[in-house]
Phi, psi and omega in degrees: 000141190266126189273161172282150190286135167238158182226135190221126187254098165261161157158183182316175184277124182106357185263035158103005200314290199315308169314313206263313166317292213284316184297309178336296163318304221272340185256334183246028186047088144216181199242123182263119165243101213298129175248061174248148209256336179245006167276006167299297153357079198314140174045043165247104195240298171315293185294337186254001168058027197313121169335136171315160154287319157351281163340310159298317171297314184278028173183125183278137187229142172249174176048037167222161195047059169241004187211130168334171163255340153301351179242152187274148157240099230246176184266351161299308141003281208274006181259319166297323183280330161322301189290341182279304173318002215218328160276331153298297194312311171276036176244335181270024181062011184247171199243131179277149171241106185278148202191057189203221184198013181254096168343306166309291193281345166299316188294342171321276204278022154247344162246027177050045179251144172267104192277116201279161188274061172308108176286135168308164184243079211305308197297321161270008177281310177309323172292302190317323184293308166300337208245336173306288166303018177243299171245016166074161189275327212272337138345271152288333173293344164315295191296332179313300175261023170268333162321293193206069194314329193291308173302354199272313180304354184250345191240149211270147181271035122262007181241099176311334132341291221261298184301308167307316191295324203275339184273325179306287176302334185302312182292336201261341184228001176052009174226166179296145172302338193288324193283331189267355188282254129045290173288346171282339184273000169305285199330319193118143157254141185260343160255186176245108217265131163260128183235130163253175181211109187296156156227191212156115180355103172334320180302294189335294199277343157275321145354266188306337178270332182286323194269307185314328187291302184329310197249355156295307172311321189297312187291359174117354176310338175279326185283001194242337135335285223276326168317279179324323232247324186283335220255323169260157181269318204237162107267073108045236162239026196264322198238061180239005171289155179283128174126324214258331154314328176265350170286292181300344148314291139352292227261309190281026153086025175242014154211127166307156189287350164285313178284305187280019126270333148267054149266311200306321196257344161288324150332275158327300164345274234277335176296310164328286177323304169300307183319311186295339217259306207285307183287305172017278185306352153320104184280286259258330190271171190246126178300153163227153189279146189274355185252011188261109161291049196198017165289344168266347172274010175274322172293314206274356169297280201322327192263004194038056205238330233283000000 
C-alpha cells in the first residue's frame, strides 16, 4: 500500500518558510502544520516570529501557541502530536505541509525516529545546573562528547539545552542519544515525506536576519519578556530560546541593550549556519533558492502535481 505523501519545507531562520508553506497551501488544499520548537508556545510571539493571525487565516496552521512556557515539552511530544496532525489533514482530504526549522523534530518524522519521552530527573537537572554555573558549561559540553560524539557534532558549545539533555539521557537510561535514535529507526517510517529546503546567498540571509532581530526590538520584544517573566513562574525550557535570553541577560544587568541585541543577531547568524549543516544530510531533498518567486510551481513539478 503506498504511504501517504507529506510535504516538508525547511530551512534556515529567516528564509522565507512561513510564506512560502502558506502560498503552497493555498494552491494545492493543503494545511500546514509548524515544526518549530519555541513557536508551540503560548504569549511568545515576537521572538519566535510565529505566522500572523492573518497569516493563519489564509492557511489553517497547527501546532502552534498551544503549550505554556511554563510546561515542558520534549520532540516525543511534538512526534506524536504531529502524527495525529498530519491523520486529521488526510482524513479531511487535504495534503499535510510540515513547515519549520528545528531539526530534531523533523527527523522525528521523517526518519521515524522515537525519542523517548523521558521524565526529568529535576534533582540531577539542579546538579547539572549547579555545575554549569561552577564550573562553565564548556565543560560538560566535554564530558556530552565523550559520552556521545556523534549527537555532539550537531550541537553548538552554547547551547545548553541540549548539551544537558545528552547527560540527562545518558544518566537516566544508561544508553546514548544516538544508540536509542538508532534503535527507533528500525520501526519504519510512515509516511512518504517530500522535503525542500529554502537557501539564500549567506550575506543575503544574514542581512534579513539582522534586519528580523531589528524589527523585533522595534516591534515589543523587550516588553514581551519582561510580560512572560510577571506572568510565569517557572520556565522549563521556553526561555533558553534564542532572542529571550539574551533580554534576560539585559534585564540582569550583564549586557547593554546594544550588546544585547547583536548577541541576539549574532546568535541567530550562527543558528542559521548550523540549520544549513543540518539539512544537509537531507540525501533526498531538493534545494530551492529562497529569492525564486516561481518556488511553488517548482515544487509542484517535483511532486508531479503541475
Amino acid at each position: 500500500m503506498d504511504k501517504a505523501k507529506v510535504i516538508v519545507i525547511c530551512g534556515p531562520t529567516a528564509s522565507g518558510k512561513t510564506s512560502l508553506g502558506i502560498k503552497l497551501a493555498k494552491k494545492i488544499n493543503g494545511e500546514i502544520i509548524s515544526c518549530d520548537s519555541m513557536q508551540i508556545y503560548k504569549d511568545m510571539d515576537i521572538g519566535t516570529a510565529k505566522p500572523t493571525l492573518e497569516e493563519r487565516k489564509e492557511a489553517k496552521h497547527y501546532l502552534i501557541d498551544f503549550v505554556r512556557p511554563d510546561e515542558r515539552y520534549s520532540v516525543a511530544n511534538f512526534k506524536k502530536d504531529a502524527e495525529e496532525k498530519i491523520e486529521t489533514i488526510l482524513k479531511d482530504g487535504k495534503i499535510p505541509i510540515i513547515v519549520g526549522g528545528t531539526g530534531l523534530y523533523l527527523n522525528s518524522l521523517i526518519y521515524g525516529i522515537e525519542y523517548p519521552n523521558i521524565d526529568t530527573d529535576l534533582k540531577y537537572r539542579e546538579e547539572l545546573e549547579k555545575r554549569v554555573l561552577n564550573e562553565g558549561l564548556e565543560k560538560l559540553y566535554k564530558e556530552a562528547k565523550k559520552i556521545d560524539e556523534k549527537a555532539i557534532e550537531k550541537i553548538s558549545i552554547n547551547d545548553k539545552k541540549r548539551i544537558l539533555r545528552i547527560l540527562e539521557i545518558y544518566h537516566l537510561t544508561g544508553k546514548t542519544k544516538t544508540d536509542l535514535e538508532i534503535e527507533s529507526r528500525k520501526k519504519g517510517i510512515k509516511y512518504n515525506y517530500k522535503i525542500f529546503v529554502l537557501n539564500m546567498e549567506r550575506e543575503k540571509l544574514y542581512d534579513r536576519i539582522n534586519k528580523r532581530v531589528d524589527l523585533m526590538i522595534k516591534n515589543g520584544l523587550i516588553n514581551e519578556v519582561k510580560t512572560l517573566l510577571e506572568k510565569y513562574k517557572d520556565f522549563p525550557t521556553a526561555m533558553q530560546g534564542l532572542g529571550y535570553k539574551e533580554v534576560i541577560e539585559y534585564f540582569k544587568g550583564n549586557l547593554t541593550k546594544e550588546e544585547m541585541i547583536e548577541k541576539i543577531k549574532m546568535e541567530s547568524r550562527r543558528y542559521a549556519k548550523r540549520q544549513i549543516t543540518w539539512f544537509k544530510s537531507y540525501k533526498d531533498a531538493i534545494w530551492l533558492d529562497a529569492k525564486n518567486d516561481n518556488n511553488v510551481d517548482i515544487i509542484l513539478e517535483e511532486l508531479g502535481e503541475e
